[in-house]
N, C-alpha and C positions, 0 to 999 in steps of 0.2 A: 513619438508614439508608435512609432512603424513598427513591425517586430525585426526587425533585423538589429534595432537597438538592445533586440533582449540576446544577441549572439555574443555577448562581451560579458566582462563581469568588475564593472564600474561605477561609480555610483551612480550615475545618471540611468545607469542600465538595471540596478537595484529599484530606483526610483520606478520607470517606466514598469518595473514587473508589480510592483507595489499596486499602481494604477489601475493596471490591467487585473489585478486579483479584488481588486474593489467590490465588484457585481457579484464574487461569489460569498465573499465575508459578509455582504448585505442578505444575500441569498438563505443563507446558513441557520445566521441569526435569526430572521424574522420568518421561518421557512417552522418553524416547530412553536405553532400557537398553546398548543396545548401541553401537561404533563407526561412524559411521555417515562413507566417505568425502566428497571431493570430487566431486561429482554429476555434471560437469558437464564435456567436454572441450573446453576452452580454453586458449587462451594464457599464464591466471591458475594453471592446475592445481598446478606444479609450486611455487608462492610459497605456498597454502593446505593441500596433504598432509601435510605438518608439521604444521600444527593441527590439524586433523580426525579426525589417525591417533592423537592424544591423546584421551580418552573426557573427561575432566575438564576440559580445559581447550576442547575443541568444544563443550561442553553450556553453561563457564559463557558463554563469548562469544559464541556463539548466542542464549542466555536475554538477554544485558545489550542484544543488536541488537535482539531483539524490545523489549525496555523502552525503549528511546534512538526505536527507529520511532515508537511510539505517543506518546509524550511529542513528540516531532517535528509529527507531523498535530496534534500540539495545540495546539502552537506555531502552526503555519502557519491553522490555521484562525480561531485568536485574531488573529493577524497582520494576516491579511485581510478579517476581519468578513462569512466566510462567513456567521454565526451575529450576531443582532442583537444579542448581548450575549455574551462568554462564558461558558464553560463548561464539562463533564467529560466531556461523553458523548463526543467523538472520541477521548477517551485508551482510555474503558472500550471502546467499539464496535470500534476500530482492532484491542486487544490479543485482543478474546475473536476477530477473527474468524482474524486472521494463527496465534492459537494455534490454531486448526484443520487450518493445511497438515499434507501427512506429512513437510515438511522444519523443523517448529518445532522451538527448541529446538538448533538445530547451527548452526556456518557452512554455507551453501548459496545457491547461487548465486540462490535464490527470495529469502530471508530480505536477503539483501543488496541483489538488486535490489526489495526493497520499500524499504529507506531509501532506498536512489537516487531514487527515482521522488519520494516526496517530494520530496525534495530538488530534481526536476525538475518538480512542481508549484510551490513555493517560488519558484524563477526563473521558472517562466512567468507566475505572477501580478503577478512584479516586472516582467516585459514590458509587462503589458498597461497599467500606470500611468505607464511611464516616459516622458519625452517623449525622451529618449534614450539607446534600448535598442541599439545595437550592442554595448557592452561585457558587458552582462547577457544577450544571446545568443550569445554566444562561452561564458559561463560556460554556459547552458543546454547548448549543444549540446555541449559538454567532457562534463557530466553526462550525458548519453545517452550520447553515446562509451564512455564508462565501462561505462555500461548493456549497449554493445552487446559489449564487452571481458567481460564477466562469463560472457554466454552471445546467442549472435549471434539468438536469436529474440526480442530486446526492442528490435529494429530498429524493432519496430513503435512502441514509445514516442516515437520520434524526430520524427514529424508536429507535434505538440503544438506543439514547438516555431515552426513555422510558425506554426499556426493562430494562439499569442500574439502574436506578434508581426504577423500582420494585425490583428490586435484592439486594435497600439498604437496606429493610425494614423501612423502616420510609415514606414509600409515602403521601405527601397533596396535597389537590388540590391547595396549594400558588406553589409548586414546578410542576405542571403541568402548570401554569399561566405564571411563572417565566421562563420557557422554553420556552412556545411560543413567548411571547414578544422577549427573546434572540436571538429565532430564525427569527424574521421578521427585527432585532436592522440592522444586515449590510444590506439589502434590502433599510430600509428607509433611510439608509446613504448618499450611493453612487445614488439614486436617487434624491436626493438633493445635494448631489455635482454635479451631468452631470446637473441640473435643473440651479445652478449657472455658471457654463461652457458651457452650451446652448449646452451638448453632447445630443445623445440619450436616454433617460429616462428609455424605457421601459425594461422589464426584458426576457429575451429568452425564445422561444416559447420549450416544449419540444416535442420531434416528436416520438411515441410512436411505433416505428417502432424493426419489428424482423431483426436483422444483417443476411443477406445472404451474405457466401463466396462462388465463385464460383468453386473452389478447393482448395484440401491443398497439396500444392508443398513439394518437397523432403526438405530442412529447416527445412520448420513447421513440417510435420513427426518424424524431427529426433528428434525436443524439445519435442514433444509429447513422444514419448517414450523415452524419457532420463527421464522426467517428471513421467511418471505413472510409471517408475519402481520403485519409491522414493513410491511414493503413496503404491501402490501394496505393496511391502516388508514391509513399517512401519507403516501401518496401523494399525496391533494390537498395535504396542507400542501407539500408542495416543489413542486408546481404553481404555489400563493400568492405564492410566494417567490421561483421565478427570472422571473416574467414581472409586472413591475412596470404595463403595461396591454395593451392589444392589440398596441403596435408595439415598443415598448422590452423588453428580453431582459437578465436580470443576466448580461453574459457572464464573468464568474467562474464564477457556479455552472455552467455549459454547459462550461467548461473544463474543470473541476473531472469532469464527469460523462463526458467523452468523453477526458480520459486515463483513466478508472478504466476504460472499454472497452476501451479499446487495451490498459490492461494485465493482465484480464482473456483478450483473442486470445491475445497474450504469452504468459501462463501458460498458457495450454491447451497448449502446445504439451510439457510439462514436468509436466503435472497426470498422477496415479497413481487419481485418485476426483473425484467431484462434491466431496467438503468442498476437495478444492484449489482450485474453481472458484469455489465460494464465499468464499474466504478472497482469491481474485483478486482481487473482486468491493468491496475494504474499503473504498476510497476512497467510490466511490461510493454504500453503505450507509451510510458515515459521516454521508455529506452527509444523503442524504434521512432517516435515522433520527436521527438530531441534530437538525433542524429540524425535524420530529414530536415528539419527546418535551420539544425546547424551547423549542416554540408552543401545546402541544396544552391546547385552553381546558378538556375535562374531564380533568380530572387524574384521578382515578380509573379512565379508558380508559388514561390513558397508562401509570399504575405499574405497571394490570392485564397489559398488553402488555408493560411491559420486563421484568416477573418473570417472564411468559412464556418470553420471547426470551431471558433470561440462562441459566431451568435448563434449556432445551431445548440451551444450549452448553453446559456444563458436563456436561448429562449424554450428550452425545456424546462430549468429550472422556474422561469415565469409561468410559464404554461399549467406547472405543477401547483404553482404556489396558489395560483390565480384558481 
């Protein structure tokens, strides 16, 4: 049960992350008592009111997106050898931090546009290797479109896009063409289907407003510093790690680090508290808190830190539910 069992990628080491994700799938689940709608006015509204407006059946397909997301970044990071060997901690780090939003546990267009985004790191990374990415950025930007079809303030995810594809060295203007079309392809979809179902047409306004919370209660305090002490302590290690000598830059992990920004703005714009901003923030916690706990040469700092970091979520999440 120690976590240095979760630095391998074993069964035994599947098991123990299994274990460890327990308190949040509990958390998740029984964490949304009530009905809780479609959040979010878009184009998509009238296709998810059905689900939603069901208690039973928004809690369990909420909880299984949260499970399929973090199982996802687990994938993708195994994939692309974020991490010099695999491992469990993006499964554990992914699920405890997204079980923090106030939209865990339902359909919501947060909960959603967190697999997308994966899913839009996924293909940028496949950009960045390919020697010919036009077809895998037409998928990229379909995937944002999607993004931006859910709720029109994850416009801002759509750059990424770009940046990968300068980073495959092969850039044309057919692959900058090729993108925006993919990026307007689900807009003019689903506008044309509510156009044949006589739904609402039009696409959500975005309201370009700064999040004020009027305080941060003892909860969010405690995630916050269970949070920045991961930060704080393994910061040099992800320093070690994306910059291979003075000139050369792993520009993965920098990808990696500046969509978890983007989609941190993103969510602010939808965030209800600080734990939504933190839970924004998963991608790029993942990165740097995963190559800390799966470098880190005193292991007694690092188990010290993740027991830290684990019950200070856990008892935020009580804290909340309670």
């Amino acid at each position: 049960m120690l976590p240095r069992a979760l630095r391998k990628n074993t069964p035994q080491s599947i098991t123990t992350a299994l274990v460890y994700a327990i308190p949040f799938v509990v958390m998740a689940t029984v964490g949304n008592s009530e009905t809780q709608q479609w959040s979010s006015k878009s184009i998509l509204t009238p296709y998810f009111e059905p689900i939603t407006s069901v208690h039973w059946l928004n809690t369990t397909i909420g909880t299984a997106l949260l499970l399929f997301t973090a199982g996802y970044t687990q994938h993708v990071f195994n994939k692309y050898r974020l991490f010099k060997s695999a491992n469990q901690f993006p499964f554990i780090l992914t699920l405890a931090l997204l079980t923090c939003s106030s939209n865990v546990g339902v359909v919501s267009p947060w909960i959603c546009g967190s697999l997308l985004v994966i899913r839009l790191l996924d293909r940028a990374l496949d950009i960045q290797r390919a020697n010919k990415a036009n077809m895998i950025i037409l998928e990229a930007s379909f995937t944002a479109g999607i993004l931006w079809v859910f709720s029109s303030e994850y416009i801002w995810a759509f750059p990424i896009v770009f940046l990968a594809y300068l980073y495959s060295g092969s850039v044309q203007i057919k692959g900058f063409v090729m993108s925006i079309v993919g990026f307007l392809l689900p807009s003019y979809f689903f506008i044309s289907l509510n156009y044949l179902f006589d739904h609402p047409r039009g696409l959500s306004e975005l309201e370009l407003v700064v999040p004020k919370f009027d305080f941060i209660d003892t909860p969010q305090y405690t995630l916050l510093i269970g949070c920045l002490i991961v930060v704080i302590i393994g910061f040099r290690y992800f320093l070690k790690s994306i910059v291979v000598n003075k000139i050369i830059i792993k520009n993965h992990l920098v990808l990696v680090i500046v969509l978890s920004a983007m989609w941190v703005f993103s969510s602010a714009f939808s965030a209800n508290s600080i734990s939504d901003l933190v839970a924004g923030s998963f991608l790029g916690f993942s990165l740097l808190a995963g190559l800390y706990f799966a470098n880190a040469t005193k292991t007694w700092l690092m188990e010290a830190t993740f027991y830290v970091w684990y019950l200070c979520v856990v008892a935020f999440l009580y804290l909340t539910i309670s």
